[in-house]
N, C-alpha and C positions, 0 to 999 in steps of 0.2 A: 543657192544656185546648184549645188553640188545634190543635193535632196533632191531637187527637180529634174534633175538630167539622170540620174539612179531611178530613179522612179517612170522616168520616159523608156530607159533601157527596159526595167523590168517586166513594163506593161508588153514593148515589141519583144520581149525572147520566149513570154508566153504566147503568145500566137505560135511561135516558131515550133513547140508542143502540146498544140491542140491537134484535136481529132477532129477529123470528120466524118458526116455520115456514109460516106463515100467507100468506110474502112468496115464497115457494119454488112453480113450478110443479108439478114432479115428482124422483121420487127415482130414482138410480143403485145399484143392487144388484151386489154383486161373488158370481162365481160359487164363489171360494174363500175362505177368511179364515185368517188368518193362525194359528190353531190346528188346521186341519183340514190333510189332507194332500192330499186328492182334490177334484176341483171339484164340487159339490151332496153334497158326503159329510153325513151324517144329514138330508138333503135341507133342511137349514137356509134354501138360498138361495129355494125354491121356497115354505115356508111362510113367508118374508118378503115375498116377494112376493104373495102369497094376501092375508095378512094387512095390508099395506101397500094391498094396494088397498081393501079390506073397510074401512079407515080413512078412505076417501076421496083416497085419495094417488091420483097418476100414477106406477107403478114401471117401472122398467125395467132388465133384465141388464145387466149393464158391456159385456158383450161382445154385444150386439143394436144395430142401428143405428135412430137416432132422428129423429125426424119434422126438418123444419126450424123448425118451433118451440121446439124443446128443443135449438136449436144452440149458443144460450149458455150455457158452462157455468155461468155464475155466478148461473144461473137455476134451477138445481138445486141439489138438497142429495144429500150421499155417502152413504149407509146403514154404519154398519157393525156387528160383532157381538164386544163384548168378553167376552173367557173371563177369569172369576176364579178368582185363589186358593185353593182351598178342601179339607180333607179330607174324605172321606168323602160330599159333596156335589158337585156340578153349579153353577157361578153365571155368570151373564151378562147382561150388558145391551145396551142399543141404543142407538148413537151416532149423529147425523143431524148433519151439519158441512156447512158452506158452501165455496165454491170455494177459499179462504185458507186449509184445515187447521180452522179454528177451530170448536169446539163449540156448535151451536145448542140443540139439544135430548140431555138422557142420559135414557135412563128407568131404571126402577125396577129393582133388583136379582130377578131370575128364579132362581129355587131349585129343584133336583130333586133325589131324595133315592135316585133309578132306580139301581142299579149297571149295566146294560148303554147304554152312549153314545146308539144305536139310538132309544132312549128318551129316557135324560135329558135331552139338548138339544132335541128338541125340547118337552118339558115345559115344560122354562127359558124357552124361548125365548115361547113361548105365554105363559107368567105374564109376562114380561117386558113383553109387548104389551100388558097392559092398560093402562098408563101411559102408550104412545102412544093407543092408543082413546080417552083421555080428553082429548087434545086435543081434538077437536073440530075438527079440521084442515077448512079450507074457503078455498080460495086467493083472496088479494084482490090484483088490479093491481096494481102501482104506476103512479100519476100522474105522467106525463113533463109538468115545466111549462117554457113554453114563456118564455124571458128577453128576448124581441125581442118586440116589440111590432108590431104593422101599424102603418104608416106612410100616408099619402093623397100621393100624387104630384104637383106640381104641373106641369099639362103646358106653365104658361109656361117652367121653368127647363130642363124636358126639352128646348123647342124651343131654348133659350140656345145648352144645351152643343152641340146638335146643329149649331147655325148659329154656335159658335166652331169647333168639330172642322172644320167644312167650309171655311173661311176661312183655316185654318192649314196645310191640306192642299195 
């Protein structure tokens, strides 16, 4: 019982330190992926980007250079485009990962049922987006607090130090 209810805690206090995309300026688009051969082949990376932006994202090519705002990587999230298993079918989803590898957001499984690629993928990939669409993505700051506090100076002890420093010299 004791394992079960430790193991209940564990799972709700991570929640409580996840991220969301919500914490992410903009997104990093790759021009190839790892099941295509050609770079923008089924022009995948171009209706990601469309569609990434149309979500309210900031996207941008892997291989395009970015403003100095978007210098920190850890201020973006990675795009990518996974191809499933499947006979006679098309399936893929969409993976959004922070600078660590780690999975932020996966959306929904995208199904085409197209026999020529040309097609399918971007089908797939299209149903796949709606699952991002329904975020609701809308970036909010993070608040840098500040752990030092102001201090008031006092110009008696200023003059102290100043007229021991000069007495020693």
């Amino acid at each position: 019982m004791r394992k079960q209810i430790l193991a209940v805690l564990l799972f709700i206090s991570s929640f409580g330190f996840s991220q969301s995309v919500d914490d992410y300026k903009a997104v990093i688009i790759p021009i190839k992926y790892e099941f295509t051969s050609a770079d923008n082949q089924y022009r995948l990376a171009t209706i990601s980007k469309y569609n990434l932006n149309n979500a309210g994202f900031e996207a941008f090519y892997d291989n395009e250079s970015v403003t100095e705002e978007y210098k920190d990587r850890c201020s973006l999230l990675y795009y990518d485009i996974v191809k499933e298993k499947s006979f006679l079918t098309t399936k893929v989803h969409i993976t959004l990962k922070d600078c660590y590898g780690k999975v932020i957001f996966e959306s929904e499984t995208g199904v085409s049922k197209e026999k020529a690629y040309e097609l399918a993928y971007p089908d797939a990939l299209n149903e796949a987006f709606a699952s991002v669409n329904s975020l609701n993505y809308k970036y909010k700051e993070k608040e840098v607090k500040s752990t030092v506090e102001p201090t008031a100076v006092d110009k008696n002890a200023v003059s102290d130090v100043v007229a021991v420093t000069k007495n020693t010299i």
